[in-house]
Every structure is written in C-alpha cells, then in structure tokens.
C-alpha angles and dihedrals in degrees: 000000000000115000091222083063102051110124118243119217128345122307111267115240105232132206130168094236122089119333092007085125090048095052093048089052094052095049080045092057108078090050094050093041098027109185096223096045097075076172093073096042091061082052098054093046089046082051094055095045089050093049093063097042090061099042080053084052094044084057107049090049095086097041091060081052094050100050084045090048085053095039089060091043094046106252112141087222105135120095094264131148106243089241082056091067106094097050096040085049087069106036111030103085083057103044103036091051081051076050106053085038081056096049086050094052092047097042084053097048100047088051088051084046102043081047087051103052098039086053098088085054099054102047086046093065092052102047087049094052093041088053093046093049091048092045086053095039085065087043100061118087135276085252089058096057100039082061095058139060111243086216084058097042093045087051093046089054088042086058104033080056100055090031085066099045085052095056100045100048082044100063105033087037113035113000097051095038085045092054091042089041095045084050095058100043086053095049094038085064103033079059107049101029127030133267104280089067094054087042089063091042089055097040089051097048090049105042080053096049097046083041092052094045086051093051086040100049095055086041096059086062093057097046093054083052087051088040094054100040084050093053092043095058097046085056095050092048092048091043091054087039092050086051095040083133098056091042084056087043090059099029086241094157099128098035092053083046087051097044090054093044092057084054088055095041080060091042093045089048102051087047095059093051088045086056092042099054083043086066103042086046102051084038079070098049104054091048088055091053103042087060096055094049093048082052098054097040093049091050083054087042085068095043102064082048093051087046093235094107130038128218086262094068086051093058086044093053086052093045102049093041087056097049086041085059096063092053090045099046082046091056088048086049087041097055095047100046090047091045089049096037082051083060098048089045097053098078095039087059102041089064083052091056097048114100121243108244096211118057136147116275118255095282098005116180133216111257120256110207107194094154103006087224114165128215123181105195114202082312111195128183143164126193090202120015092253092046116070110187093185126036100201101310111200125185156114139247102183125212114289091356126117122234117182120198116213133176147114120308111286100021089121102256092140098048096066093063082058091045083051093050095043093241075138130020109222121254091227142005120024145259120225139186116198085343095306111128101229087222097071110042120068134285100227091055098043085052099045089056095055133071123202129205101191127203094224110048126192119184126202116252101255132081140321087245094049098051102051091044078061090085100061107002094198086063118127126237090260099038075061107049091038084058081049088054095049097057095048100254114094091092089050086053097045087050090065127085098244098032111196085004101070114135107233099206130230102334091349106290102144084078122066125241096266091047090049087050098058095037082054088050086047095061101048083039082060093042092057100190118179089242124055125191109190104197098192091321103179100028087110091061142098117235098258095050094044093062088053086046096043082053092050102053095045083057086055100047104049114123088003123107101247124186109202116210093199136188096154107057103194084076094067107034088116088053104128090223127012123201125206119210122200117176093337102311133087107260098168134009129172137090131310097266095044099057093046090063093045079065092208133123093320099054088041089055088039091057098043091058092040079058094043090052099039086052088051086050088050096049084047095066094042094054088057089056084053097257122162112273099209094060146030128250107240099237090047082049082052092064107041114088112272092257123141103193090049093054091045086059095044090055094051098049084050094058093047 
C-alpha cells in the first residue's frame, strides 16, 4: 500500500442531525492536511492567501464603480489631492471604469487561481478515502458481502466518492470565502453608511438562511427517497445484466423490462418532486433578497435627497447588494449540496465504521508450513445461532495425503474449505495446520499456502493471460502458459485469435463451464501452494475431459496435502480417506472400497449415481438410433434399474 494512501484516524459515523457537518469535517481533516505531504499543505496555505486577495479584490470592485459613477456625475469622491482636479476632471470616468474592468479581471483570475491550486487537494482526499473504502470493503467478511448487493454497493462507493469531493470543495472553497466574504460586505457598509444599513443587511441574511435550512430540511427527505428508488433500479439493471443467460432461458425479456421500469416510475417520481421543491425553494430566495436590496436602495434613495449620499452610493449600495447576492445564493447551494452529500456519505461511512469479522489475532505470525498437515479439532459452527451447520467435526488430512469429503446437499461440505480459509472463524474447536491454530497466524499467510479450485468459478473480466497469472502475479509468460498446459487448456488458447490475449467477458462467460474450470485449475496449478482444496473441481466438465483433468490434478497434488469437496464420487475413489458428512457430523469415514462394504450412505449414494450414468449411457444409445430424446423406449426402460431418481436424472441430462 502506498504510504501516501494510509488512513488517518477512524472513520467518522455520519448522520445528517447536529454536528453531522462538524464530525465530517473532522474525519475530513487528516486527508486535506495530511501530516507526511508537506506538498499539499503548501496548497492549502497558498489557497487560503489567495482567498483573501481576491475577496479584497471582490470589495474594492464596487467602490471603483462607485468613484466612476461620481466622476461622470460631478462628485469630487475619489481619494484626489485638490491640485489633482483638473486633470482627474478629465480622466477619471475613463480610468476609474479601466479600473473597475480591471478589479473584475483580477477578482476572476485570483478565484480560478485559488480553485486551481486547491484542486490537487481536493482530489487527493478523494482518492485517498475512495482507496481506503475499497481496501475495507475487501476486508469485511464473506457474511458482509453476501448481504449486500454488489449494484448497490457499487453505487454506495460511486456516491460516497463524489459526496466527499462535494464537501470538501464546499467548504474550502464556498462555504469559508462566502462567511469572509459575508463579514466584509457587513462591515464595509456598516462603515461607510450607518446601521440601518447593516440591520437590513442582518435581518436579510438571516430571514435567507433560516428560509434556506427550512426548504433544505423537507427537501432532505425527498432526496433519500430519490436516493433509494435510483439504487434500487441499478440494482435491478446489474442484477438482469449479470443473468442475461437465464432471462434468455425463460424468454423474460419483458418481465425483466417491466420490473426495471417500475424502479424508474419510483425514481422519476421522486425526481419530479426533488426539481419541484428546488423551485419553490430558490423562489423563496430571490423574494427574500430582493426585499433587502429595495430596502437598502431605497434607504440610499433618501440619502442623496436628503444630500447625504451621491449617485455614486447608490450605485455602491447596488453594487455591494448584488455582489452580496452570489455569496449568499452560494451559501444556499452550499447548504443543500453538503446536507445531501451528508446523505450520500452516510452509507459510504457507515461501512467504514463496521468492524471487519474477521482480524489477526494480537501478535499474529505469519504461518510456517513445513508439512501442510490439517487437523479439524471438534469444529462447531453455526451461520446463524439456531442453526448449527457442524456438530463437532474431528479429523485429519495428513501431509501430502488426499482426503476427499462426500456426503447429501447441506451437510456442510462446503463450510469446512471457508473455515479453512478462515471466511468464518468457527464457533468451537479449532483448525490447525502443523500444529498452528489458524486463528492465530496471519490471513494473508494462510491464504497464500492454499490453493482453491472453486465450483463455481467467476473470472475477471480481463484476459486469459491475466486470470491464470492470478495465482502467482510475478509469474512469467511460460510458467503461465505451462500451468495452461497442465490443466488441458493451452490448445484450446492457442486456437483462438488472440491466444493468451482473449478477452473472458463479464465474469468470464464467453467460456464455457469446462474452459472456466480449468482456467480456474491453472491458476492454483500456478500458484503451486503446498496445500490444494478441490471444491468439485471437475463438475463442470464433460467426461473426457474430466479424466485429463482427474490426471492432471493428481499430477498436482502429488506430495501436497489436498482436501476434495466431492458430488460426484467417481472423482475420489483413490482419496486415501474419505469422510462422509451427514447434518453436520461424520457419520462414516475409510477408503472406497471400505465404505462400499459397510453398505451404508456412501455406497447408497455410490449406487444411485452408478444408476444415474449407466441410464445416460442407455439414453445415449438410444439417441444414436434416433430415439426421442425426451423419453425413453419402453423395452430400453425394461432394462435400466427401477430407480426413479436415476431415471429423473437421465431425463434431465437428455434434455440438456
């Protein structure tokens, strides 16, 4: 990680109520003043000088306008020597409008300054908090993201970024020149007029500013609906994208068309309602304001009759009133993007704030594998308290031996590979390797000493190349492509157009099942760790291709400590032990041939898939003496074991 990125401080919990503002700002602080870029400091110093150089600038504007506006009318009110008369007679309307040209252009030029050089701040600190929510997202547990949807979350992140680029370019930016700026104006007039011109002044900016929270305020409510119906249909749009196969499968088209247009029915809704409330809200505004300037200008208005003010103050009143507007109008925009952005930032930080599950142990080490030998140790745990998924699970994989677990769907076959890799930590018992609890060495080494081979395996969307270097990235080109040929799918690779350089798809669906699993096998075969778990590693595969693969894993595996998540038990016949789970708990364990003569639940599960195979071999025969491959002919069905289930099977894969 880079050391420029490192988070500073815990992650602020936001809420939109009292002080919400104050404790983002202080969670803000460390990535717009970070203590090791001594860069971004001076920045943020050269920001602030240039912010008061033009709000000097932005004052004295209307004053040039002002002494033109008497020079034409024939008041002595610039600051001339009375011998400089003659000549200021006939050049001041001319120089002092150069001159208040000349205000405006500087007063431009030293904001876009002042934005420019803040920018790098602000986008640092962005970058900064963006990089610290993606690195704990990955951080949080297996259970957190199952939870979520990754279009929301994605949404959430996408938010939470430009929410905290909003508040920080607010407030540097808008909300502190507008107050300084606010403070000038006031004492300006209060200076050169009297105090009812400064009472106006108070009374306007307050009756805007409680006017503005009160519009603000319903409007919050407004915006989270908006919020809400906008997240739900991008989730609804990435989760139809994601299962663009099964809508074509079921010819949902239109369903799935409907079901995203009643998202953006809410979200349009809700829209309307977000612009409308904007209107009547600035509506509000710019009667408030209007009433303050006709005041003041009116107050000026009796001044010049009374001969205590010159045309020139009335241009000044005007002037300063106008200018007093933008500030004002900022500080309205100001308060409704940092309340919203508040909103969209509440989510992002409350992940922030949500403790990992899973963490290193106090001292944690890192773990030394010097035989890669597992022992589960009375292992209990429960995804949800009622539920209890392993009933005190006990046994042994020994170094460089193969043990294969078997047994029905749910029995929690598949739990014990995220126990191993510590997804979960157990409720009870422990799980060593070489005598290490797991539990107390580190993640990152556990992980790095096992390879996985997933049933389900989803690719980046990138290229071949890219997803088998996954398994080890310091990998050269034909350690790649070797790790490619041992899992039977370099020839397929070098049949393609790009080679190596064929782009997958979105989670890899422009390969089939059989081509992602062996992507998936060349990987951990790259990887090389000293300990594999195959978690139905060839299911995807036809039987041809099983038996190369079969081959080539045993190849893999020799010498290293492998753990076999099997379905389909022909695949695990040579295990050295095989454990049967049943609800959670070890009902049988011994070779193939053991547990066969036992005749218990193994041998009924081996039987029922011997059944199931020899009736697709069956329905095979019969489909190249042009059967029909949707049913069976009634002397075939004669011959195939009276077993429902078989025949069920049979059916399916026929169909397929």
């Amino acid at each position: 990680m880079s050391p420029h990125l490192h988070a500073s401080g815990p992650a602020p919990a936001v809420s939109v109520e009292s002080g919400a503002l104050f404790r983002t700002l202080i969670g803000l602080w460390p990535y717009i003043w970070p203590s090791n870029r001594r860069d971004l400091k001076l920045r943020v110093f050269g920001a602030f000088v240039l912010l008061l150089l033009a709000k000097l600038a932005t004052i004295a504007t209307p004053f040039t306008y002002k002494w033109a506006t008497d020079a034409l009318a024939g008041h002595g009110t610039a600051p001339v020597a009375a011998d400089e008369w003659m000549l200021w007679a006939l050049t001041a309307p001319v120089a002092l409008t150069v001159a208040y040209g000349g205000m405006r252009i500087l007063m431009a030029a030293l904001t876009q300054m002042r934005d420019g050089v803040f920018a790098k701040v602000a986008m640092n600190a962005v970058r900064r908090l963006a990089y610290r929510t993606f690195i704990h997202m990955h951080e949080l547990s297996l259970r957190f993201h199952l939870e979520r949807k990754t279009g929301g979350l994605t949404r959430v992140l996408e938010r939470g970024r430009n929410a905290i680029e909003t508040i920080v370019r607010m407030v540097i930016l808008q909300l502190i020149p507008t107050i300084v700026e606010l403070t000038m104006v006031a004492a300006v007039l209060l200076w050169h007029f009297d105090w009812r011109y400064a009472l106006v002044i108070l009374v306007t900016v307050a009756l805007y500013m409680g006017w503005t929270y009160r519009a603000t305020e319903w409007r919050i409510g407004i915006r989270r609906k908006m919020n809400d119906s906008d997240t739900d249909a991008n989730v609804k749009a990435i989760d139809s994208l994601l299962n663009y196969e099964t809508v074509k499968y079921f010819g949902a088209e239109r369903r799935e068309a409907e079901r995203y247009d009643r998202a953006m029915a809410r979200y349009e809704d809700a829209s309307v309602k977000a612009y409308t409330s904007l209107a009547i809200l600035n509506a509000g505004q710019a009667l408030i304001f209007t009433i303050g300037l006709a005041s003041t200008m009116v107050l000026c208005a009796i001044g010049i009759r009374d001969g205590t003010n010159t045309v020139g103050d009335f241009v000044l009143v005007n002037a300063m009133m106008i200018q007093l507007y933008q500030p004002l109008n900022f500080m309205g925009m100001v308060y409704r993007e940092i309340k919203q952005a508040l909103i969209d930032i509440e989510t992002m930080f409350s992940i922030l704030a949500r403790e990992p599950e899973i963490r290193d142990a106090p001292g944690a080490q890192a773990l030394r594998v010097d035989h890669g030998a597992i022992r589960f140790e009375d292992v209990r745990f429960a995804y949800e308290p009622a539920r209890p998924i392993l009933k005190g699970i006990s046994f042994e994989v020994p170094a460089g031996r193969t043990v294969a677990v078997v047994g029905p769907s749910g029995a929690g076959k598949s739990t014990l590979s995220r126990l191993l890799y510590r997804f979960y930590d157990v409720s009870g018992g422990r799980i060593t390797i070489d005598g290490q609890d797991i539990n107390r060495v580190t993640q990152k080494s556990l992980r790095d000493v096992i390879g996985m081979v997933p049933q389900d395996t989803v690719l980046f969307n990138d290229t071949i190349r890219y997803n088998i270097r996954y398994g080890r990235w310091d990998a050269n080109d034909a350690e790649v492509e070797e790790a490619a040929r041992l899992a039977q799918i370099d020839g397929f690779i070098r049949m393609s157009p790009k080679g190596y350089e064929t782009e997958v798809g979105e989670r890899g669906l422009k390969l089939s099942g059989g081509e992602k699993q062996r992507v998936a096998i060349a990987r951990t075969i790259l990887k090389a760790p000293p300990i594999l778990i195959l978690d139905e590693a060839t299911s995807a595969l036809d039987s041809h291709t099983e038996k190369e693969i079969q081959d080539a894993l045993e190849r893999v595996s020799r010498n290293r400590t492998t753990l076999v998540i099997a379905h389909r038990l022909s695949t695990i016949v040579g295990a050295d032990e095989i454990i049967v789970l049943d609800k959670g708990q070890i009902v049988e364990r011994g070779t193939h041939q053991a547990l066969l003569a036992r005749d218990g639940l193994y041998a009924s599960m081996w039987n029922r898939q011997r059944e199931a195979e020899e009736a697709r071999e069956r329905l095979a025969l019969a489909a190249d003496n042009d059967a029909a491959p949707n049913r069976l002919p009634p002397a075939l069905a004669d011959d195939i074991p009276a077993s429902p289930d078989a025949l069920e099977v049979a059916r399916v894969d026929a169909a397929e």
